[in-house]
N, C-alpha and C positions, 0 to 999 in steps of 0.2 A: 375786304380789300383795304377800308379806312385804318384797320389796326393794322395790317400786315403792314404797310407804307408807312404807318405812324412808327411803327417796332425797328424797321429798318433804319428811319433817319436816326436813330438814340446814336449808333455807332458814329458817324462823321460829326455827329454835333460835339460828341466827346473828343473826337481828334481835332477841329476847332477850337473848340476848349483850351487843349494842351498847347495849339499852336498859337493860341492868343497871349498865353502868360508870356511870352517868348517877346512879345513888342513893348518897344521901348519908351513908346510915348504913351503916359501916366493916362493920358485923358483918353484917347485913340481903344486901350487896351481896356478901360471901364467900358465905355461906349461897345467895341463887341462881348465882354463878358455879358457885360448887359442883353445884349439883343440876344446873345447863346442862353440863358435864363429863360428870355421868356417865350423863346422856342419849344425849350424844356417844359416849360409849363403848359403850353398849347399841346401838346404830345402827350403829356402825364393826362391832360382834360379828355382829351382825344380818344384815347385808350378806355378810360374808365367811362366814356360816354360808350362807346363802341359796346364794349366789351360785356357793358351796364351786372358792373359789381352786383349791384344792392339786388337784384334776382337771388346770384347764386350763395351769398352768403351766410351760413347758419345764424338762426338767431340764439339770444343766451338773453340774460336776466343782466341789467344793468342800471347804475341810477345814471336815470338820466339829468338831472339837479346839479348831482356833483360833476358830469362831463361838462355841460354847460359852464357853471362856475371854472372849472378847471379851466378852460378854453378864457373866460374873462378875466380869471388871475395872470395868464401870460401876455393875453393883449397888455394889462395894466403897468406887466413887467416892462413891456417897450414906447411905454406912455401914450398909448391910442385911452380914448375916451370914451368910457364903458361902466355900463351901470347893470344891476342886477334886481329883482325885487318875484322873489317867490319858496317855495318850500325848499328848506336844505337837503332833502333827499327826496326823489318820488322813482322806484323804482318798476321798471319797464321789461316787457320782451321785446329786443330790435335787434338790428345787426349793426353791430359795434363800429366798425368800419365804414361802413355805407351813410349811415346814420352823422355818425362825428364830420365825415365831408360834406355833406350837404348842409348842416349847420355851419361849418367853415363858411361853405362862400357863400351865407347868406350874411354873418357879420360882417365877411372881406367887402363884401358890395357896402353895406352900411357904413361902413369905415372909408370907402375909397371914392364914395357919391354922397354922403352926407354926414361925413366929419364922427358920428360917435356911434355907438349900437346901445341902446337902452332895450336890456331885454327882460320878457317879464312869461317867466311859466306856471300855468295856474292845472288844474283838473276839475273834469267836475262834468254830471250829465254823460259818464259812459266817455270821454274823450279826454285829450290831453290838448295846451293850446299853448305856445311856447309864440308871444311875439317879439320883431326886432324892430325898435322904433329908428328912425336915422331925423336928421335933422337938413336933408337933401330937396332938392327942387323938386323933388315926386316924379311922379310915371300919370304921364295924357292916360284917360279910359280908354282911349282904344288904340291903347301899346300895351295894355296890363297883362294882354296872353298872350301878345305879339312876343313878348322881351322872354317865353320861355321856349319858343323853338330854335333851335341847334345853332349857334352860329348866328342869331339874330342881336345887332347893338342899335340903342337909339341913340339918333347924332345926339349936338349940343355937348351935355357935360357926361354923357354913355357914352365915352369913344373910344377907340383903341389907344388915344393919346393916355387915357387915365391906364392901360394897360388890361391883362383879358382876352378872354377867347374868346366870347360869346357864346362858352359854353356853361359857368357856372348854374345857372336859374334851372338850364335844362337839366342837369346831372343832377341836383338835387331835387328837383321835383320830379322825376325820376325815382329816384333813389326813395322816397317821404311817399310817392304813390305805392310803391312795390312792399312799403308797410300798411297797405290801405289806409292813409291819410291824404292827406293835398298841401297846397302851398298857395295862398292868396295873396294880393296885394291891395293894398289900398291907399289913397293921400290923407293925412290928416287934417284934420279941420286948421287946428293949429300950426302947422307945414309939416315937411318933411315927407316921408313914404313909411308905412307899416306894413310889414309881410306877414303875417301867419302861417302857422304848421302847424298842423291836427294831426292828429294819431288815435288811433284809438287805444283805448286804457289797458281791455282786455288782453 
C-alpha cells in the first residue's frame, strides 16, 4: 500500500511542478520548486525502501575502489569536502545499484551533519571495511540503532530542517545487509561520527 500511494502521488507532484514554473514571483516559485524536490525525494526513498531493491537485484563483478572514488571525484566537482585513502581497485560481487545508494546516503549524511566524508576502504581477514569519517556532533549510544529504523530522525542538528526522509540509514543498511554485511556507527574519540560497512570478500 506504502508503494502504491508513494507511485500515485509522482503524477500530481509533476503537474505541481509544471504549475509552479508559471508563478511569477522569483522567490515564491524557488520556495515550491523546492518543497516539489524534496517530496520527490521522500517518494524515490519511499519506494526503494518499500520495494527493497537490494533483494531483487543480480549481482555482477565490480570495483568497488573505483565506484567509491568515482562518487568523491564528483562530490569534489561541486566543492563538498572529501578525502580518500585506500587500494585503487578492489574488485567485488554486489549489486551495483543497491550497493552505489547506500553508499550515497551514507556520504550525503556525512556531508549534510558534519561538513566533509573522509573515507578509507581497506580488506583483509575474509571481509571488506569501507569507513566514512564526518567531522559532525555524533550520534548519543543509545540513538546508534535508534537512527536506522524507517522514518526515524534525531532532533537537534538531525532534522528535517537539514532536509531527509528518515529513511536513508534504513535503505542502506538494508541494502549492505541483503549482501550479508552491516553498517555500524560509532563517535570518535577525536569528534565527529564514523560509520562502517562490512561486506564480506567472498
Amino acid at each position: 500500500m506504502l508503494a502504491a500511494i508513494s507511485h500515485d502521488l509522482k503524477t500530481p507532484i509533476t503537474r505541481l511542478r509544471l504549475r509552479a514554473e508559471f508563478i511569477e514571483d522569483d522567490e515564491q516559485r524557488a520556495k515550491m520548486l523546492a518543497d516539489l524536490a524534496e517530496m520527490e525525494q521522500m517518494i524515490a526513498s519511499t519506494l526503494a525502501f518499500a520495494r527493497d531493491d537490494a533483494a531483487s537485484e543480480p549481482r555482477q563483478r565490480l570495483d568497488l575502489a573505483a565506484m567509491v572514488q568515482g562518487m568523491l571525484e564528483d562530490m569534489e566537482d561541486m566543492d563538498i569536502a572529501c578525502s580518500y585513502t585506500g587500494p585503487d581497485s578492489l574488485v567485488i560481487a554486489a549489486r551495483p545499484v543497491a550497493l552505489k545508494r547506500a553508499i550515497a546516503n551514507l556520504l550525503d549524511n556525512a556531508v549534510k551533519y558534519g561538513g566533509r566524508a573522509g573515507v578509507g576502504l581497506a580488506s583483509g581477514g575474509g571481509e571488506i571495511r569501507l569507513t566514512i569519517d564526518d567531522d559532525g556532533p555524533g550520534i548519543p549510544e543509545d540513538s546508534r540503532e535508534r537512527v536506522f529504523a524507517p522514518f526515524f530522525r534525531l532532533e537537534s542538528s538531525r532534522s528535517r530542517d537539514t532536509g531527509g526522509t528518515g529513511l536513508g540509514l534504513a535503505v542502506a543498511r538494508a541494502a549492505i545487509r541483503a549482501h550479508g554485511g552491516d553498517i555500524t556507527l560509532a563517535n570518535r574519540p577525536e569528534g565527529g561520527l564514523r560509520v562502517t560497512l562490512t561486506l564480506p570478500q567472498a
